[in-house]
TIPA-339460 format. One record per atom (N, C-alpha, C): residue number from 1; residue in one letter; atom name; x, y, z. Coordinates in nm, 3 decimals, decimal comma, padded with zeros to 5 digits. Example, Ala and Ser with C-alpha at 12.3 -4.5 7.8 and 13.67 -1.06 7.14 Angstrom:
- fikol/torro/drendo/x/y/z
- 1/A/N/01,319/-00,569/00,780
- 1/A/CA/01,230/-00,450/00,780
- 1/A/C/01,320/-00,330/00,780
- 2/S/N/01,285/-00,225/00,708
- 2/S/CA/01,367/-00,106/00,714
- 2/S/C/01,290/00,003/00,787
***
This chain:
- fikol/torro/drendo/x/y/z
- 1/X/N/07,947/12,773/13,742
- 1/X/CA/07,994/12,771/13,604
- 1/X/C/08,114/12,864/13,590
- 2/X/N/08,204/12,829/13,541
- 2/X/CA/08,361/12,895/13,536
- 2/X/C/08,338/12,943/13,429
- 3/X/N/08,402/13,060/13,355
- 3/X/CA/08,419/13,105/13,223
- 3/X/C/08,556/13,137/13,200
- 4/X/N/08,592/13,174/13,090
- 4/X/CA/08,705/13,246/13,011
- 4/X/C/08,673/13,358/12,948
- 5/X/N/08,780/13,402/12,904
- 5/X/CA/08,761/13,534/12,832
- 5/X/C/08,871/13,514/12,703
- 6/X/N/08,824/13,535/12,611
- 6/X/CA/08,807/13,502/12,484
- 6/X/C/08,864/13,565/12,385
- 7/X/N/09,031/13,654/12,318
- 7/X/CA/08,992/13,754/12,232
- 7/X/C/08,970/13,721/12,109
- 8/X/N/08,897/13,763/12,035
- 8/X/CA/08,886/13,691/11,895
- 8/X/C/08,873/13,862/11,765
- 9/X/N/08,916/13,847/11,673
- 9/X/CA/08,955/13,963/11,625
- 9/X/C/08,944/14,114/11,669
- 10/X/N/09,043/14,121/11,802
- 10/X/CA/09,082/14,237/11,909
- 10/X/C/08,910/14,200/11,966
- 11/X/N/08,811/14,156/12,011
- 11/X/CA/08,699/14,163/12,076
- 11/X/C/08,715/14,058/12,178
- 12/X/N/08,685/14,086/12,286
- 12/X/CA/08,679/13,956/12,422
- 12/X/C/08,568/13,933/12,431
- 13/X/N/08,515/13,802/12,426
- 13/X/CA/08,435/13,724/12,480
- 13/X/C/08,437/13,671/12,585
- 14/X/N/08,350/13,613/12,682
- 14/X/CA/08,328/13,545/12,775
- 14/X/C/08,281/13,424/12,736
- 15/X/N/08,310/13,294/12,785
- 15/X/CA/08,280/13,166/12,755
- 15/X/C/08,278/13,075/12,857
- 16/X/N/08,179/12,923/12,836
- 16/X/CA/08,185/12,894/12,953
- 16/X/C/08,295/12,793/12,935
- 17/X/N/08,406/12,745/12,994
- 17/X/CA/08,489/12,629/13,025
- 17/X/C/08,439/12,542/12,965
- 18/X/N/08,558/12,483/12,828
- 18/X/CA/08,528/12,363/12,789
- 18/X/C/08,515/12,386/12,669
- 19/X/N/08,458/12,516/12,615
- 19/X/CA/08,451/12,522/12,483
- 19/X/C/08,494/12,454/12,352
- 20/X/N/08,494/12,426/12,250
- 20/X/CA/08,534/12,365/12,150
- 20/X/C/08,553/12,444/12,018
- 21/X/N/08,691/12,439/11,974
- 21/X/CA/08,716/12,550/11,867
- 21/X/C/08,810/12,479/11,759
- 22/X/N/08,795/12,526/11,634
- 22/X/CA/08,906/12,501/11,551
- 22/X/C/09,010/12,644/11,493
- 23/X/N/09,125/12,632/11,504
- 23/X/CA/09,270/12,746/11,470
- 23/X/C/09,330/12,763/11,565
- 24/X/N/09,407/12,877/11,582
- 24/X/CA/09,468/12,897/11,655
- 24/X/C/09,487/12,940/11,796
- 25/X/N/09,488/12,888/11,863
- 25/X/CA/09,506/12,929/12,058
- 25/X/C/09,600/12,973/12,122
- 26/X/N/09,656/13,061/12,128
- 26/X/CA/09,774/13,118/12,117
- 26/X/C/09,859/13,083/12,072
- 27/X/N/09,879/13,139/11,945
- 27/X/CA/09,907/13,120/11,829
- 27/X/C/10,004/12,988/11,790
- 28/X/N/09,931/12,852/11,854
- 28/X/CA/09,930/12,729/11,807
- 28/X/C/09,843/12,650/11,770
- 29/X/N/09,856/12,604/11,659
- 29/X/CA/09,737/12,516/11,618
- 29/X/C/09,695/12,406/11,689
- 30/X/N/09,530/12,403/11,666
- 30/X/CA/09,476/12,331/11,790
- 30/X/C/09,344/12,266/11,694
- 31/X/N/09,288/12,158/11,719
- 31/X/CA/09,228/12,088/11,605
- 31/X/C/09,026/12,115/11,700
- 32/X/N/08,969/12,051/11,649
- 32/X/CA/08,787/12,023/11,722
- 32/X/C/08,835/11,972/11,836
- 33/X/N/08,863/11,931/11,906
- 33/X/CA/08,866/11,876/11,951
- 33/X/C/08,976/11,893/12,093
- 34/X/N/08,986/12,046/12,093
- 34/X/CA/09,067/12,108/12,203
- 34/X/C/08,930/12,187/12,314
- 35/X/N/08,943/12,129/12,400
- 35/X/CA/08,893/12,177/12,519
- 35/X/C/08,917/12,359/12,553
- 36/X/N/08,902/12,453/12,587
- 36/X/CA/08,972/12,581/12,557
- 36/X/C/08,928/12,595/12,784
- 37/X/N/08,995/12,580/12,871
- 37/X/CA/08,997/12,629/13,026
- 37/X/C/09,040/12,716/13,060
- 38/X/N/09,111/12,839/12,984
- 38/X/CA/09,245/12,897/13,057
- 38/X/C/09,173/13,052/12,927
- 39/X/N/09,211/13,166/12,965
- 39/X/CA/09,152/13,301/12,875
- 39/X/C/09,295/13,277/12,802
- 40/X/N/09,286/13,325/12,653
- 40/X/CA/09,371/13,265/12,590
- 40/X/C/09,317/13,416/12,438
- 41/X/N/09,395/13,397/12,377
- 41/X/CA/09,378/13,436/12,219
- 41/X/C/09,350/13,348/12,103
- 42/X/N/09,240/13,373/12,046
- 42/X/CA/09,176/13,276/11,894
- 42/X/C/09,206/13,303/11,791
- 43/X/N/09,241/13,293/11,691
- 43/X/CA/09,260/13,315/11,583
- 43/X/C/09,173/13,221/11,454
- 44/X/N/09,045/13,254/11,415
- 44/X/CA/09,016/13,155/11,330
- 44/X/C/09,075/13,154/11,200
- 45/X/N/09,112/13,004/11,146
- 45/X/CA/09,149/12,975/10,999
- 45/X/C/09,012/12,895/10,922
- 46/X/N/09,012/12,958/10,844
- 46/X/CA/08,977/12,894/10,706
- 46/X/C/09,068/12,872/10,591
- 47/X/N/09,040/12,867/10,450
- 47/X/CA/09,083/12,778/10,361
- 47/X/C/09,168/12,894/10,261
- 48/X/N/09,157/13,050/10,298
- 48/X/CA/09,218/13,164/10,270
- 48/X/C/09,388/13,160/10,368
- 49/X/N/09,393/13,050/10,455
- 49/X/CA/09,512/13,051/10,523
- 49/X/C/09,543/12,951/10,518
- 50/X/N/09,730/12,924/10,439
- 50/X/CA/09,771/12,834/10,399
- 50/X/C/09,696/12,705/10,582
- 51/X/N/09,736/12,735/10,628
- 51/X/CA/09,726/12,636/10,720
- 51/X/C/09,603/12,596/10,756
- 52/X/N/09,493/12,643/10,729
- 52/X/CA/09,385/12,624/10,688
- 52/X/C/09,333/12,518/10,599
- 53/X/N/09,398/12,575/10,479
- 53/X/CA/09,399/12,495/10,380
- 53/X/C/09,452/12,379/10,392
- 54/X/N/09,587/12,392/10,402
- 54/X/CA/09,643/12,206/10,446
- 54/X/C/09,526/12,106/10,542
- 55/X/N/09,451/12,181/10,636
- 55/X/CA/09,402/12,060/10,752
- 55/X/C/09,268/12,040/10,635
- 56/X/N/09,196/12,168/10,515
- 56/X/CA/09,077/12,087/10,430
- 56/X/C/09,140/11,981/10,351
- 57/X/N/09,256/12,011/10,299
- 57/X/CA/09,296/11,880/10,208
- 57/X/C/09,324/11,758/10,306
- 58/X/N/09,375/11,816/10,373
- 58/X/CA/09,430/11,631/10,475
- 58/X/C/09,265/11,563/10,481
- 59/X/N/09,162/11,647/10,564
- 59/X/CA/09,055/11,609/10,581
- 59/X/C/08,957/11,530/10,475
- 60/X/N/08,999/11,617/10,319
- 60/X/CA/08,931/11,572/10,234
- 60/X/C/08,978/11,401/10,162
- 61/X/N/09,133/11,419/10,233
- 61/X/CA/09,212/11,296/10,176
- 61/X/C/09,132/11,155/10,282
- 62/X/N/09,112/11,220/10,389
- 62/X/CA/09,084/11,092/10,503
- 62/X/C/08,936/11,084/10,471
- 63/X/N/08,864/11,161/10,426
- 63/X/CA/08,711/11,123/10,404
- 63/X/C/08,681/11,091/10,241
- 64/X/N/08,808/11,078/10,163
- 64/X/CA/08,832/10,979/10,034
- 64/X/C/08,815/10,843/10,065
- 65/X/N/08,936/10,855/10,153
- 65/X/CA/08,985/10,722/10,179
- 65/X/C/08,865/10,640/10,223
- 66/X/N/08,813/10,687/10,338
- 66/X/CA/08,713/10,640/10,417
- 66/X/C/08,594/10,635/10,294
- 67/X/N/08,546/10,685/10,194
- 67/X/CA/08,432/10,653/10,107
- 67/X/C/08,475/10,535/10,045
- 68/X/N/08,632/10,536/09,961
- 68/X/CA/08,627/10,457/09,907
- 68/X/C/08,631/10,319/09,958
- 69/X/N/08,650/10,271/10,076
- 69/X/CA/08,665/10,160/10,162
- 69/X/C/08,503/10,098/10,198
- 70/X/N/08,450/10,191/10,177
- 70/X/CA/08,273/10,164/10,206
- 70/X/C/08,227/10,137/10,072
- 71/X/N/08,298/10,229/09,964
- 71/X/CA/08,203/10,161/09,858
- 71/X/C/08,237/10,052/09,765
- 72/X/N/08,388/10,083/09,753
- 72/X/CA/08,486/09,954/09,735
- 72/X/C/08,569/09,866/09,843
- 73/X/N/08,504/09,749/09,918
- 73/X/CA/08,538/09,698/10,009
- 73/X/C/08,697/09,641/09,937
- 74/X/N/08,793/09,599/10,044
- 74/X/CA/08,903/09,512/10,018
- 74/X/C/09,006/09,643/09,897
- 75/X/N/08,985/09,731/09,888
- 75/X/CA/09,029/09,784/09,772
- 75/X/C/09,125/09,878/09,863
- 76/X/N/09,253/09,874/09,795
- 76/X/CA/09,390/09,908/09,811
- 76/X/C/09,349/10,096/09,742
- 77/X/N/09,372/10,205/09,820
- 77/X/CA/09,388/10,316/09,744
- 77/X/C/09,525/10,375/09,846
- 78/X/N/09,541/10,459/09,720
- 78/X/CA/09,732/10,519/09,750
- 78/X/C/09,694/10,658/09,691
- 79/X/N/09,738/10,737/09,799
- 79/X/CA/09,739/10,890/09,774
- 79/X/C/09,888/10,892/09,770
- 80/X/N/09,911/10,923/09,602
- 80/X/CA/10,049/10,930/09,600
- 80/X/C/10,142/11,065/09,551
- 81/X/N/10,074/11,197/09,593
- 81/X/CA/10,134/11,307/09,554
- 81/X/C/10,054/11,436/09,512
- 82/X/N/10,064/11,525/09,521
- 82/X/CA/09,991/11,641/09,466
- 82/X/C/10,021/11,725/09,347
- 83/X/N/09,911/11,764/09,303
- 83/X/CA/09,922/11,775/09,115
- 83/X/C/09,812/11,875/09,167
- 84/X/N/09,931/11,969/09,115
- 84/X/CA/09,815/12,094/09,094
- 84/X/C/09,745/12,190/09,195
- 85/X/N/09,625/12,184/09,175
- 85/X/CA/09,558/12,225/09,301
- 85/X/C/09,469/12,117/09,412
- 86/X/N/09,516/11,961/09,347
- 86/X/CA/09,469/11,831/09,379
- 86/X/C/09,595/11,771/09,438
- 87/X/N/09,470/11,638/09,448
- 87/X/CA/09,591/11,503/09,512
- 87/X/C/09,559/11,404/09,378
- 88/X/N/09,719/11,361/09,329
- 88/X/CA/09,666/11,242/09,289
- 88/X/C/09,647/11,084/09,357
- 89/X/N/09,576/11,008/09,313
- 89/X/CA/09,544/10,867/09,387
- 89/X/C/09,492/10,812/09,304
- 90/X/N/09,540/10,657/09,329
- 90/X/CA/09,490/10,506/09,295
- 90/X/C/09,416/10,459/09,330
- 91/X/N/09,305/10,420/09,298
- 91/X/CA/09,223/10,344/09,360
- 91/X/C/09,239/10,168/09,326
- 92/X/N/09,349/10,115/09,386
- 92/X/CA/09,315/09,953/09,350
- 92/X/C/09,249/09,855/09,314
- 93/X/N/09,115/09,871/09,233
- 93/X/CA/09,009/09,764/09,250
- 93/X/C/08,990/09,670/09,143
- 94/X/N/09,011/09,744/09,024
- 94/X/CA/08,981/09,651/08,912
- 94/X/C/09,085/09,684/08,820
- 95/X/N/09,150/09,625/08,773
- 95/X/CA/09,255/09,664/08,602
- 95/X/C/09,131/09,723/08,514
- 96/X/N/09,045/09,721/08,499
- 96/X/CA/08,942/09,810/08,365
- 96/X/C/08,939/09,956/08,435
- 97/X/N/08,985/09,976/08,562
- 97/X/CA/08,953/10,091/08,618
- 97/X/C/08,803/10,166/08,694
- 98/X/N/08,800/10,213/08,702
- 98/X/CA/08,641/10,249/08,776
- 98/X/C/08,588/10,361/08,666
- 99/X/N/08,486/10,276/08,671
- 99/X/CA/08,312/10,340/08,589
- 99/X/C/08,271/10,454/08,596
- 100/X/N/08,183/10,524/08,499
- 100/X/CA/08,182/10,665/08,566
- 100/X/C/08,051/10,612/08,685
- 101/X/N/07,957/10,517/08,681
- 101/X/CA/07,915/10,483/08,816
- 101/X/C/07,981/10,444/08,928
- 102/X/N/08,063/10,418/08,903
- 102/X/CA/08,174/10,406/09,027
- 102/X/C/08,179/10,534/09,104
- 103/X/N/08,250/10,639/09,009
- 103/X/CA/08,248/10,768/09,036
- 103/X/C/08,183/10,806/09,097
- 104/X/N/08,075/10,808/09,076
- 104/X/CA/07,955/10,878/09,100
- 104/X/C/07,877/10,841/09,224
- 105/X/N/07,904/10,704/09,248
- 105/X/CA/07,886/10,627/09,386
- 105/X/C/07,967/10,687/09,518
- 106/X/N/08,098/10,698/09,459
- 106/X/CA/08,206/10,756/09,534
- 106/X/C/08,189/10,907/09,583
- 107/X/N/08,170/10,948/09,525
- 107/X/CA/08,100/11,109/09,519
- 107/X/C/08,017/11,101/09,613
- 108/X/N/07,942/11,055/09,580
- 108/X/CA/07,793/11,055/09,644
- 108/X/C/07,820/10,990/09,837
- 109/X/N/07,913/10,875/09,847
- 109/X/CA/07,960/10,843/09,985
- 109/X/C/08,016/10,993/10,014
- 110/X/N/08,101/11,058/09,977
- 110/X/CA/08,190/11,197/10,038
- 110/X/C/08,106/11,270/10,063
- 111/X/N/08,017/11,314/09,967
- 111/X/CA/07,907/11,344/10,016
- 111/X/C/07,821/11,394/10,131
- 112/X/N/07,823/11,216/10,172
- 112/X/CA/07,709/11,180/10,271
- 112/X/C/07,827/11,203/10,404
***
């Protein structure tokens, strides 16, 4: 079993090869889904660091998208800009617009 060595706020760890991390790896961003082989520097982000923050909104935009396609099949949605501390978006489905059960359906897929 190979390991690394790890620093993570000034503390070294030992790890075994292969690890899986989300932030920064010397000091480039690196997503789940980075393998970590080589002793390196970590830096974790959360949602207190702009860059942090950008990958929860992207994430929250792609697991919109993805609810609304499950609960409204065939339905056209457009993330068309940010307002605020949000995104705004269309959801294509009906001209009367969506229900507050709609809503609430939708919710409830993000959810899950």
């Amino acid at each position: 079993m190979d390991t690394i060595k790890v620093k993570i706020n000034n503390n070294i760890y030992s790890y075994e090869k292969g690890i899986i991390t989300l932030g920064k790896i010397d000091n480039k961003l690196k997503d789940l889904s980075t393998n970590i082989d080589k002793d390196c520097n970590i830096e974790f982000l959360d949602t207190t660091n702009a860059d942090g923050m950008r990958v929860y909104k992207r994430t929250l935009a792609f697991i919109f998208i993805k609810a609304c396609e499950e609960v409204f099949p065939k339905c056209r949605i457009t993330i068309e800009h940010s307002l605020s501390e949000g995104l705004y978006c269309e959801v294509g489905c009906r001209k009367e617009g969506l229900s507050e059960l709609d809503i609430n359906n939708l919710r409830s897929k993000m959810n899950e």
